[in-house]
C-alpha positions as CSV (number, residue, x, y, z in Angstrom):
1,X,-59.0,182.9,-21.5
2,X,-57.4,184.8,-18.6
3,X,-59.3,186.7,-16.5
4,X,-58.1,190.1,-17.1
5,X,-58.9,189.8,-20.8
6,X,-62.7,188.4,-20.2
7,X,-63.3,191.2,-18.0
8,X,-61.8,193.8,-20.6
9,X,-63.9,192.0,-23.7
10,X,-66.8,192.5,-21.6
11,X,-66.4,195.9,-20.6
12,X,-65.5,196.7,-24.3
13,X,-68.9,194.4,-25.6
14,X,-70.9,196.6,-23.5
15,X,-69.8,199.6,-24.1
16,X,-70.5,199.2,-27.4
17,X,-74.0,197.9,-27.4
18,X,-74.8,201.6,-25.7
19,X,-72.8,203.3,-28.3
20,X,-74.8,201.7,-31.2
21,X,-78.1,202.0,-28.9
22,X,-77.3,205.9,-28.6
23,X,-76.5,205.8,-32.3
24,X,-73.3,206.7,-32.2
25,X,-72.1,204.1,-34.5
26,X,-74.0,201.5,-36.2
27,X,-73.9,198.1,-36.5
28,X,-72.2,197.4,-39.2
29,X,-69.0,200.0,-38.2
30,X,-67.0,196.8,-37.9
31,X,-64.0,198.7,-37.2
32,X,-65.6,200.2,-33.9
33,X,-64.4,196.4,-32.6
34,X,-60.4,197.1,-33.2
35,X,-60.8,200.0,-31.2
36,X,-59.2,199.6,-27.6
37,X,-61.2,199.7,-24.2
38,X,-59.8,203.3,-23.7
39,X,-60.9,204.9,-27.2
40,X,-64.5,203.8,-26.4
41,X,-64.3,204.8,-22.8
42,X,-63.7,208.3,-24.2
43,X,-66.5,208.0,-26.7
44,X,-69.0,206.9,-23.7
45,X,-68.2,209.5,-21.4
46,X,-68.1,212.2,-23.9
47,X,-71.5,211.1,-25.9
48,X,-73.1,209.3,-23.4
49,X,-72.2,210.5,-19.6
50,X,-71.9,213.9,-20.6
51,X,-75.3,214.1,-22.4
52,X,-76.9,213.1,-19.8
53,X,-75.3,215.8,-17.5
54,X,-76.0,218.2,-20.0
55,X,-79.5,217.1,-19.9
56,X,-80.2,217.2,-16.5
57,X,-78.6,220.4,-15.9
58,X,-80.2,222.0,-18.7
59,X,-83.2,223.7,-16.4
């Protein structure tokens, strides 16, 4: 498998795990894998990076 595409099936395999860990989506939302690197990029950062600032600056 080339490189580039390991890296990007990695990236996307993570992201994942911490959108079904946040619940997000659940395990069985099989179609959460034909979704491209950059559609779950945009879910993490606005669910997950922006909660977390949201969080932190919520004093």
């Amino acid at each position: 498998m080339p490189l580039l595409r390991e890296a990007v099936e990695k990236k996307k395999k993570f992201i994942i795990q911490k959108l079904i860990q946040a619940g997000i989506y659940n395990v069985t939302d099989h179609e959460i894998n034909s979704f491209t690197l950059s559609q779950l990029e945009i879910d993490y950062h606005y669910f997950i990076v922006q909660a977390k600032d949201l969080k932190t600056n919520k004093r």
